[in-house]
N, C-alpha and C positions, 0 to 999 in steps of 0.2 A: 870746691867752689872758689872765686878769686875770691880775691881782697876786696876788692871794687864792687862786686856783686854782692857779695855775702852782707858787707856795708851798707852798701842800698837800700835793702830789702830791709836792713834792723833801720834805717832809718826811715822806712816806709810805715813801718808798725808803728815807730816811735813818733809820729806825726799825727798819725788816727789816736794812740793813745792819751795823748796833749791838746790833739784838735789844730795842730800847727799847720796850714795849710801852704806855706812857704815850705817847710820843712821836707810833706811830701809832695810839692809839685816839682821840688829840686830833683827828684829822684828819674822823674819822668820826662819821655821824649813831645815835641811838641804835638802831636798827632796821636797820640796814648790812645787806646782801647781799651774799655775796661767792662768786660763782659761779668755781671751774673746771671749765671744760667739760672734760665726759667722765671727771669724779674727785668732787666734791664742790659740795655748798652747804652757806655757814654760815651763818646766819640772824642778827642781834641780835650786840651787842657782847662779850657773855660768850666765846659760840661763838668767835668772830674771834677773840679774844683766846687760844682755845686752841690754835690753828693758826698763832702769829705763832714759838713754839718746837715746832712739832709733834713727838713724841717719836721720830719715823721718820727725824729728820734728824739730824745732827749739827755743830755749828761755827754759823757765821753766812755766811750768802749773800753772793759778790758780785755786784753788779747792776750790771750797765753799760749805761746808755741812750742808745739813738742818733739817736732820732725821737721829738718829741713835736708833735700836732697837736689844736687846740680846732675842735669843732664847737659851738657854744652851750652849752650845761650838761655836755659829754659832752669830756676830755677824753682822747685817746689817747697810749697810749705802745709803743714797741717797744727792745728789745732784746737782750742776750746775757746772762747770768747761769752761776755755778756754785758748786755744793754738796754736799755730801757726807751719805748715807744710813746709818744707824746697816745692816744687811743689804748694801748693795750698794757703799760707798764714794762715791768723787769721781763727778760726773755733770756736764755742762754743756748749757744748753740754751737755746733760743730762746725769747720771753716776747712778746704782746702785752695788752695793760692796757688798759681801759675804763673809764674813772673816770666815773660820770654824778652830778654834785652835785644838792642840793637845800641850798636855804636857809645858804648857804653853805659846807658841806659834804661828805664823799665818801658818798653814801645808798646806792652798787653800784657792784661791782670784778667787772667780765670778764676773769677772768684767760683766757688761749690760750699755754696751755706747749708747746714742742714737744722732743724730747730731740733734742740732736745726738752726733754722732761723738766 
């Protein structure tokens, strides 16, 4: 993985972790996609930017990553995370991430949430 990319990408977690929403829209192209399958797409940085404290949750996420893998422009991540839902409480769950850059950087986020136990 480059410098630049590998970068990004911890600076992208590191933004959800903190809730810093400067932090991750640095990372992003003006146009972002940020698809989770089977819940949502947000289109354009505005969007993004309303989902980085979405009002359905509450606190700030921990995200724990245990794999990361570069395919050329498309870098992958998996891990564990947990958060707590303003209706439902604490929740913990499995996470896969598909960062695919342009132009140095993140133009579409495949998130793959999965809920665990």
């Amino acid at each position: 993985m480059t410098n630049t990319q590998r970068h990004l990408v911890e600076e992208y977690f590191a933004g959800f972790r903190t809730s810093d929403h400067r932090r991750i829209l640095a990372t992003l192209t003006d146009d972002v996609e940020w698809v989770i399958h089977g819940h949502r797409t947000t289109r354009g940085k505005a969007e993004f930017n309303g989902e980085i404290e979405n009002p359905a949750f509450t606190g700030k996420p921990e995200l724990d990553i245990h794999r990361v893998y570069e395919d050329g422009p498309v870098v992958i991540t998996t891990g564990e995370g947990r958060g707590a839902t303003v209706d439902h409480g604490p929740f913990r769950f499995a996470f896969n991430d598909l960062f695919t850059f342009r132009d140095g950087l993140i133009a579409r986020v495949d998130s793959y949430v999965v809920p665990l136990p």
